[in-house]
N, C-alpha and C positions, 0 to 999 in steps of 0.2 A: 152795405148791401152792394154785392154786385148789376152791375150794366148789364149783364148779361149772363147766363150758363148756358156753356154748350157740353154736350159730349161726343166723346169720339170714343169709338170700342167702346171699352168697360171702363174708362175715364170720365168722370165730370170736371168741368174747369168752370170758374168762373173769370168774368171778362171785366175789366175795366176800361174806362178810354178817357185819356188825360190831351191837353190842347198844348203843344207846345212852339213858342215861338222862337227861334234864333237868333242870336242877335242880329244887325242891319238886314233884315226881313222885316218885307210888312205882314208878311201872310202866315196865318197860323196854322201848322202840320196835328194829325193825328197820332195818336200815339196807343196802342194798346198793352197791357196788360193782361198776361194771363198767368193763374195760377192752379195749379191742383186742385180737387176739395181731398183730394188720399194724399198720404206720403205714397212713396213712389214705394212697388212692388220690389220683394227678395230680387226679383231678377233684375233689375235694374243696377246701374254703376254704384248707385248711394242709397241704398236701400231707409227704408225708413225715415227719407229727409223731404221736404215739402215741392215739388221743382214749380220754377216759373220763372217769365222772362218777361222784358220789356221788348215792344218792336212796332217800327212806325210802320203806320197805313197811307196808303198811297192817295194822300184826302187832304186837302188845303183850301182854307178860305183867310179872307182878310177878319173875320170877326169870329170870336171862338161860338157864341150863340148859332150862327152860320153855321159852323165845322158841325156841331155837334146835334143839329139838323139832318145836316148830310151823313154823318152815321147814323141816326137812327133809323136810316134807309138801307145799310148795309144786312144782308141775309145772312143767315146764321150758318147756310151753308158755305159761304166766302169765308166767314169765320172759321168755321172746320178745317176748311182747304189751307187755310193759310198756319193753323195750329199742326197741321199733317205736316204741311211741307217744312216745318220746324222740327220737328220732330224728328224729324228721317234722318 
């Protein structure tokens, strides 16, 4: 089950959000997830294939419990924007 669905246009995506720490960091980054729920339209590069991508959020706590706190505060409209400007 997804974290979250958002849509943009005539797209619904769903959202995941994974804690990712680096090595010699203490602090855990955000990381989201987004996937289609369509393959991608005739008009697109690849028609017919699933698209989605990994990309961090600008979210850091020392405890991933913390982090993911602090997302469940993030608006679904920041979520959009940030799927838009990927997209583009």
């Amino acid at each position: 089950m997804s974290w979250r669905v958002i849509a943009l246009g005539d797209q619904v995506w769903h959202v995941d959000a994974v804690a990712e720490r680096r090595a010699n960091t203490a602090a855990w980054q955000l990381v989201l997830s987004f996937r289609a729920a369509a393959p991608a339209p005739a008009s697109e590069p690849l028609p017919g294939r699933r698209r989605s991508f990994w990309t961090p959020y600008p979210l850091e706590a020392t405890s991933k419990s913390s982090l993911f706190i602090q997302a469940e505060r993030i608006p679904d409209t920041a979520l959009s924007q940030l799927l838009a400007e990927r997209l583009a």
